[in-house]
C-alpha positions in Angstrom: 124.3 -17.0 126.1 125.0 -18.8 123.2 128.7 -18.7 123.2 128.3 -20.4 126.2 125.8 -23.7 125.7 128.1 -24.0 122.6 131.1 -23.8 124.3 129.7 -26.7 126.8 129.0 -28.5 123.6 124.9 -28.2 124.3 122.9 -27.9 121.6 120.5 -24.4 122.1 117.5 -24.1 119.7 116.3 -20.9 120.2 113.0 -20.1 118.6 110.3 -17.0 118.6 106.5 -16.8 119.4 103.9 -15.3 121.9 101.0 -16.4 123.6 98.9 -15.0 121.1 100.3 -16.6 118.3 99.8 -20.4 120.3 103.0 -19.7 120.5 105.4 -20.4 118.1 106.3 -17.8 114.8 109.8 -19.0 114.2 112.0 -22.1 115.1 115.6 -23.0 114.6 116.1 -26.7 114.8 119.0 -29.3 113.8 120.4 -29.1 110.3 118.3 -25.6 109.9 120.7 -23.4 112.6 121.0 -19.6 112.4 123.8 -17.9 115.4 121.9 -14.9 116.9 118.4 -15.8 115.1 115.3 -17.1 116.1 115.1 -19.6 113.2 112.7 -20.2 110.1 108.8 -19.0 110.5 106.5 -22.2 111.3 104.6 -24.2 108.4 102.1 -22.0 108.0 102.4 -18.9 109.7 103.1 -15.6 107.2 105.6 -13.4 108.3 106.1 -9.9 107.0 108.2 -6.9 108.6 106.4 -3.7 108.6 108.0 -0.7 106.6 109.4 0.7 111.0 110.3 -2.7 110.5 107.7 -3.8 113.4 107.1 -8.2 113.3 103.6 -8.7 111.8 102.3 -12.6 111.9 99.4 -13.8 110.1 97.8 -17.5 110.3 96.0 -19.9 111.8 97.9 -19.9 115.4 97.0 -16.9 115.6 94.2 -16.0 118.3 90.5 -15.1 117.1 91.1 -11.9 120.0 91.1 -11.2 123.7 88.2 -12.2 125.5 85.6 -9.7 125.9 87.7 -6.7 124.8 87.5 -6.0 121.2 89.3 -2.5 121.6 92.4 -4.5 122.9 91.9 -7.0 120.3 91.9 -4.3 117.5 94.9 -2.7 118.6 97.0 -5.6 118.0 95.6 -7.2 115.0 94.6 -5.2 112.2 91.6 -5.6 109.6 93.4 -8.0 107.7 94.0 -10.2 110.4 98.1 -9.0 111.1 98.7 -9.3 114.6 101.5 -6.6 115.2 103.8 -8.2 117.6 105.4 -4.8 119.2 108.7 -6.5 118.3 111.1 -5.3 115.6 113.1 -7.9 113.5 114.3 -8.9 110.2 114.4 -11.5 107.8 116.8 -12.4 105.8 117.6 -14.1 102.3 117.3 -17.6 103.5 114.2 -16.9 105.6 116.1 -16.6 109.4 113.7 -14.2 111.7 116.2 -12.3 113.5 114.7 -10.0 116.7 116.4 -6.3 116.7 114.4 -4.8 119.9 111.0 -3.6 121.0 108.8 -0.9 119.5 108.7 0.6 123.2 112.6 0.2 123.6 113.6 3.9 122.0 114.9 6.5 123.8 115.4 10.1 122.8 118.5 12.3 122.7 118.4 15.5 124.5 118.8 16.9 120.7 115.6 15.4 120.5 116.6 12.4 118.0 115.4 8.8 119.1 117.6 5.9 119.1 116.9 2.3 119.1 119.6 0.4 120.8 118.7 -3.1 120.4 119.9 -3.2 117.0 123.0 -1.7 117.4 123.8 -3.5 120.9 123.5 -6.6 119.0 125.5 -5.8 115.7 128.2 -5.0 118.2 127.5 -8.1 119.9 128.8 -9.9 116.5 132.7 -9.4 117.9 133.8 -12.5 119.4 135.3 -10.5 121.9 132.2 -8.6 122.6 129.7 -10.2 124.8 127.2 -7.4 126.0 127.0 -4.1 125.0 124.3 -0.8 126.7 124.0 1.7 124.8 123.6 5.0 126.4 122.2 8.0 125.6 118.4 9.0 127.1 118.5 13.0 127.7 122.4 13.1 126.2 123.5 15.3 123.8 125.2 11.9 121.6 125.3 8.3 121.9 127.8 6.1 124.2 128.4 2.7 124.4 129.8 0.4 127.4 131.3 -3.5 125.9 131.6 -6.3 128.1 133.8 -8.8 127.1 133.0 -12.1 126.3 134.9 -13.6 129.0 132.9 -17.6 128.6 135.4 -17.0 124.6 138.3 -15.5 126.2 140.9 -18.5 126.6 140.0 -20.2 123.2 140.8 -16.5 121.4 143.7 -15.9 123.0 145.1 -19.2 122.4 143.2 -19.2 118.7 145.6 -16.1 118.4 148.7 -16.8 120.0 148.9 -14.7 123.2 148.2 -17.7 125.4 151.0 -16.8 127.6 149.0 -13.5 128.6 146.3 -13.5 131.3 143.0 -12.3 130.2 143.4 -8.6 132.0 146.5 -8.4 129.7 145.1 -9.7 126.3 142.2 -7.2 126.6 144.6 -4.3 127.5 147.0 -5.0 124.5 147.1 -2.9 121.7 145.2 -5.5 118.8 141.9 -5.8 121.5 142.1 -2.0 121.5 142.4 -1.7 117.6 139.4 -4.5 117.4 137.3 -2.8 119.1 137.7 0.7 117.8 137.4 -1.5 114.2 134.2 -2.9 115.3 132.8 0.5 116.7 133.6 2.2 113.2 132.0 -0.6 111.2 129.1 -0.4 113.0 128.8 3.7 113.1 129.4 3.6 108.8 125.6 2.2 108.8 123.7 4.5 111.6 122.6 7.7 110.9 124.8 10.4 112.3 122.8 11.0 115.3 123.0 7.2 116.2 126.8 6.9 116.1 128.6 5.8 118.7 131.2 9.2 119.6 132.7 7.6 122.7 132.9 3.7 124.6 134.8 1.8 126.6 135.4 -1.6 127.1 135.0 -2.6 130.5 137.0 -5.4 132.1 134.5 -5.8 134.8 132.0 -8.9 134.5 128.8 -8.9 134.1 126.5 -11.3 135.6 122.7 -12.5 137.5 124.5 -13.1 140.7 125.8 -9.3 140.8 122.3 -8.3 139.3 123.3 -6.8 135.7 121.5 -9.4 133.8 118.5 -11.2 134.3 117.9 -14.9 134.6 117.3 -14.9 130.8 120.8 -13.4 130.5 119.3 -10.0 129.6 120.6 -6.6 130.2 119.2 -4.7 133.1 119.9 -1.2 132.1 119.2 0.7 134.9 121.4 -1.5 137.2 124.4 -1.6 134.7 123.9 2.7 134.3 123.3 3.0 138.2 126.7 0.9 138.5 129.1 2.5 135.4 127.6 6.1 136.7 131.3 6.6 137.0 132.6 6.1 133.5 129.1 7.1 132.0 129.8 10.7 133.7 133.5 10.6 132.1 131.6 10.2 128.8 129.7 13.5 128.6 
């Protein structure tokens, strides 16, 4: 999504919060710009990332509880006065909140390992050819991957890169998109533990989009739409 409003030459500030924080954790905003993050924390919220690397926010925006149910209220902020967000992140050296998935949003291997895709969906997601990514792998004995190109990039790399005489379905069916991928794939599987590697993917040329349903309005992945419809090369996988 943000290839694209920088591509239109829009300026997208994308920033991080939730209604019980009043709302706002972290911010980008001009001259303090991250790519893929959700900006510096607030003035005077605390951020810290909990050792399953969970988002815990601390502060004044943060509410006293919820109204009239103190077991709810206690279950989200602890006695220190933490509220545990549910999401997972990081932060890094110059202070950039970056969101890596949901607590909830594991599954488990039939091998009984559990994977977190989030994370690894969006290192993938750093290719500029690479626009979305599912990873796959609930009840399987090893983890797949499908990659959707970013087709919004598309003519300004292949130009960038001198195959503007190729159509699209060409450029991503020539030999260097196939060794970029398989580059990216390997990069990415060095750092996950050998029960979270990718073994097999495939980048398909099909778009993705909210009119045909695979994403939502807030140009996220519907999983169960995008396995129901790649049944067909999910199957070949295993």
């Amino acid at each position: 999504m943000e290839n694209f409003f920088t591509n239109i030459g829009f300026n997208l500030y994308q920033g991080y919060g939730l209604t019980e924080s009043s709302p706002v954790i972290a911010v980008n905003y001009p001259g303090n710009v991250r790519y893929r993050s959700v900006g510096k924390i607030f003035p005077g919220v605390e951020v810290k990332i909990a050792s399953d690397n969970e988002i815990l926010a601390k502060g004044p925006n943060i509410m006293i509880g919820y109204h009239n149910n103190k077991q709810a209220t206690d279950e989200v902020i602890n006695e220190d006065g933490w509220l545990h967000t549910g999401d997972l992140g990081s932060l890094d050296a110059d202070g950039y909140l970056t969101i890596t998935g949901r607590k909830k949003e594991v599954f488990k291997t039939s091998n009984g390992k559990y994977v977190s895709p989030v994370p690894i969906e969006q290192k993938l997601c750093k290719s500029p050819l690479i626009d979305m990514v599912a990873i796959i792998g609930e009840n399987h004995r090893f983890v797949t991957c499908l990659l959707f190109p970013d087709y919004e990039n598309l003519d300004t790399l292949r130009e960038h890169r001198g195959y503007g005489d190729m159509s699209n379905s060409e450029f991503l069916n020539s030999n260097e998109v196939y060794l970029e991928v398989k580059a990216t794939v390997d990069a990415v599987n060095s750092h996950l533990s050998s029960w979270e590697t990718i073994k097999k993917y495939k980048l398909v040329k099909h778009p993705i989009t909210i009119e045909t349903g695979e994403l939502t309005p807030t140009m996220k992945l519907r999983r169960h739409v995008v396995e129901e419809k790649f049944k067909h090369i999910i199957d070949e996988f295993y």
